[in-house]
Structures are given as structure tokens and as C-alpha cells.
C-alpha positions in Angstrom: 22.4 -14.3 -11.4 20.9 -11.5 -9.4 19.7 -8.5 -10.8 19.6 -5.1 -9.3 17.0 -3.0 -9.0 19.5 -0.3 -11.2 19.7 -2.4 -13.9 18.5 -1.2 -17.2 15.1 -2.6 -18.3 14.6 -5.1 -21.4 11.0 -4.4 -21.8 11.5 -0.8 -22.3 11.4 1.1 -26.2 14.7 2.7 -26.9 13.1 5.9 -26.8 12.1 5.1 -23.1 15.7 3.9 -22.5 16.7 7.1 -23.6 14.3 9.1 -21.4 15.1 6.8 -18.3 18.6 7.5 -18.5 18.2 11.3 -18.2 16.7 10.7 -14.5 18.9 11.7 -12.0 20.6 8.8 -9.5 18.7 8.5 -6.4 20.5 11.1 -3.9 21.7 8.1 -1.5 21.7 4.7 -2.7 23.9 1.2 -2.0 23.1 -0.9 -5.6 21.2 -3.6 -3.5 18.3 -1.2 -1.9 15.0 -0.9 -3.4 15.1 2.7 -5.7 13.2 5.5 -4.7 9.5 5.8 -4.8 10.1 8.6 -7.8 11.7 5.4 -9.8 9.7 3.3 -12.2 6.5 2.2 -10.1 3.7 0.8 -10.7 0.5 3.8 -11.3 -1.6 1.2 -8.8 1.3 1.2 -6.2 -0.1 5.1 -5.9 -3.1 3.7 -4.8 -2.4 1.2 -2.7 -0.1 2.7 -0.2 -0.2 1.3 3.5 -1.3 4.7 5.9 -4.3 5.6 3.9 -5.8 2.4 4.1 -4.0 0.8 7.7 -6.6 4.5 9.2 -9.3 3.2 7.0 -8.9 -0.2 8.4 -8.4 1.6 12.2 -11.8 3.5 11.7 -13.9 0.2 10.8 -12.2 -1.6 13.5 -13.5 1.5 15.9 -16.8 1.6 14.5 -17.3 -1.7 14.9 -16.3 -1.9 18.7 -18.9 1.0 19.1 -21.7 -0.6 17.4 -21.3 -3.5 19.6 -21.2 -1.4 22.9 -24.2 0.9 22.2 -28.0 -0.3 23.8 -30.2 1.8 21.2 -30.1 -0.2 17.9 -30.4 -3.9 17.5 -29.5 -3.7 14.0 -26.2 -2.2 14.7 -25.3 -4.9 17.2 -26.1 -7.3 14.7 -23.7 -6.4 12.6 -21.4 -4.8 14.6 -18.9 -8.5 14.6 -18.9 -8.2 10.6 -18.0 -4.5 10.8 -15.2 -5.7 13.3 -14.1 -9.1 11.2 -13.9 -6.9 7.8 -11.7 -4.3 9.3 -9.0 -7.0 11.3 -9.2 -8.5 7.8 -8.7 -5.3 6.1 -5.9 -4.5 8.3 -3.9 -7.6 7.7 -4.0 -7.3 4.0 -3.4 -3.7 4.3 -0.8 -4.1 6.8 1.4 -5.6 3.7 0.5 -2.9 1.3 4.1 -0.6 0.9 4.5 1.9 2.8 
């Protein structure tokens, strides 16, 4: 037995039932897509949205590269392949984040 993403929720009070039902249907919709983002998320799916943190991940990547390449500061050579490492790893959790 499938459920849709439409269907109503068990978990929710009767009052919240109530309130639920007094959103409007998403503007375009077939009953097996995903509702719209304005439809009962999680608050840490706010947070965690792919483009904010995919740039973040960009950014370390480049500043890594750049510590590697510059001949001033050993220290930032040093750790310029764990600046690099963090942000490819960054960017493949990221990179399944929603968008």
C-alpha cells in the first residue's frame, strides 16, 4: 500500500488537521510528485538546502587549490590537501542535500 504524499497525516492534532486542510492545493500537481516546498517540511530542511552549501563547498575546494599553488607560506601548503579533502567531502554530502 503506497501512500501519497497528499495523504492526510495520522500524527497530526485535530486542530492541526483542521488548519492543514485550509491550505490551498499546490497550483500544479499529479498525486505521485513530491508537494511543494510551502507543504509540511521539516524547519532543518530550511537549513540544509543544496546551493548555499554546494558554493560553500566550491569556495573550500578553491581555497584549497590556491594554498597549494602559492610559494610564500609553508603552513598553508601544509594544509592546503586537508582544505581540499574537506571540501570534495563537503561537496558529496552536500551534493545530496535538496535542492
Amino acid at each position: 500500500m503506497t501512500h501519497s504524499p497528499y495523504d492526510p497525516d495520522r500524527s497530526l492534532s485535530k486542530a492541526e488537521q483542521a488548519a492543514e486542510d485550509t491550505l490551498p492545493r499546490p497550483e500544479w500537481s499529479a498525486m505521485d510528485e513530491e508537494p511543494k516546498v510551502d507543504y509540511r517540511i521539516h524547519p532543518a530542511s530550511r537549513f540544509f538546502l543544496r546551493g548555499p552549501w554546494e558554493m560553500a563547498a566550491t569556495v573550500l575546494i578553491a581555497i584549497g587549490v590556491l594554498m597549494l599553488m602559492q610559494p610564500f607560506a609553508l603552513g598553508l601548503y601544509t594544509y592546503s590537501f586537508i582544505v581540499t579533502l574537506i571540501g570534495t567531502v563537503m561537496f558529496i554530502v552536500v551534493s545530496h542535500f535538496p535542492e
